[in-house]
C-alpha positions in Angstrom: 0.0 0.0 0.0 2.7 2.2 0.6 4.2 1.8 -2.6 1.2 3.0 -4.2 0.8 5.8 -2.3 3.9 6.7 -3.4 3.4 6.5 -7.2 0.3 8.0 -6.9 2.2 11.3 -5.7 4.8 11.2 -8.1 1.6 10.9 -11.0 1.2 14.4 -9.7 3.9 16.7 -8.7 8.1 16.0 -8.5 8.9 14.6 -5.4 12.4 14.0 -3.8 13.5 10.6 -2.1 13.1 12.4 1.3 9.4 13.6 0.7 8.5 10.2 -0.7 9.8 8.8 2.4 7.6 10.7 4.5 4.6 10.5 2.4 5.3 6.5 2.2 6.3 6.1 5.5 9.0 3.2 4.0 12.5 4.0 4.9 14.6 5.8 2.8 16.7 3.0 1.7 13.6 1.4 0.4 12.4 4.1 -1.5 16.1 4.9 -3.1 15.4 1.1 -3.9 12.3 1.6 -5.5 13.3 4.8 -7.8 16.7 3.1 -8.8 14.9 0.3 -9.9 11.9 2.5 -11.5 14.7 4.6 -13.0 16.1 2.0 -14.8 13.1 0.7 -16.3 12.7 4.0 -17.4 9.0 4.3 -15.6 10.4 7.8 -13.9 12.4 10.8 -14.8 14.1 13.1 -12.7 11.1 16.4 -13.4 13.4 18.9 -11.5 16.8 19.2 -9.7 15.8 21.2 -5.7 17.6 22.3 -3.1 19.3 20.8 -0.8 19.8 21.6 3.1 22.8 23.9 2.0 20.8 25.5 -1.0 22.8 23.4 -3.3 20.4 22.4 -6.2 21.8 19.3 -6.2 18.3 16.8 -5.1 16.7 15.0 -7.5 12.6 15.1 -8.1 11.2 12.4 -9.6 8.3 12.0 -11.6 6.5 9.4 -13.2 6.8 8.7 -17.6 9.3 8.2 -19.9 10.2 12.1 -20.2 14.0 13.5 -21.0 15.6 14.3 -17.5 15.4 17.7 -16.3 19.5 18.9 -16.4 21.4 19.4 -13.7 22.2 22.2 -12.2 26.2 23.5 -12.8 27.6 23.8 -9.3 28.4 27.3 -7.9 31.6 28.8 -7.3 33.4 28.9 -4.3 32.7 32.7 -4.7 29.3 32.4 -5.1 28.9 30.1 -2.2 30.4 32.9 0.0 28.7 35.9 -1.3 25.0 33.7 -0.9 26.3 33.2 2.1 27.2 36.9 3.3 24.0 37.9 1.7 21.8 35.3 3.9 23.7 36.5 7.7 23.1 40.1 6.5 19.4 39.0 6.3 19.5 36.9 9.9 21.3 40.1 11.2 19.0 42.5 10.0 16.5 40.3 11.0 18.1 40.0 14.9 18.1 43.8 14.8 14.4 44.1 14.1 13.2 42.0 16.7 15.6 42.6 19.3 17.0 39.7 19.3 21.0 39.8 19.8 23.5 37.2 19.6 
């Protein structure tokens, strides 16, 4: 049963391995089991390439049909990395300010 509620969401949006695991409730070795082997028989695509926990857009989001994969992402620079970096403490510092909240 929980296989099938897993295609069923991937008939309808991209998902990632991590939000198929939740909406399954399988583990997420069984589910990267499942889309490695529906990969290979060509019954999924990867639909979109998201971000990851460092804002790398380096997940994959499957969907279900025989469709070209989506490309992936090129990585950043090291320079970029820094400056999205800077750019995102600014924001948690202006952010600090606002609410009075120091560190």
């Amino acid at each position: 049963m929980a296989v099938a509620r897993m295609i069923a969401a991937m008939n309808d949006a991209p998902y990632t391995a991590q939000e198929l695991t939740e909406e399954s409730g399988l583990s997420m070795q069984t589910v990267r089991n499942y889309l490695k082997a529906l990969y290979k028989a060509k019954a999924i695509h990867i639909a979109d390439w998201t971000e990851d926990n460092k804002g790398v857009r380096s997940t994959r989001a499957f969907m279900i049909g025989n469709n070209v994969d989506a490309k992936k992402p090129q990585r950043i620079t090291a320079k970029e990395a820094c400056a999205k970096y800077r750019a995102k403490m600014k924001q948690i510092k202006l952010m600090q300010q606002m609410t009075g909240q120091y560190i």
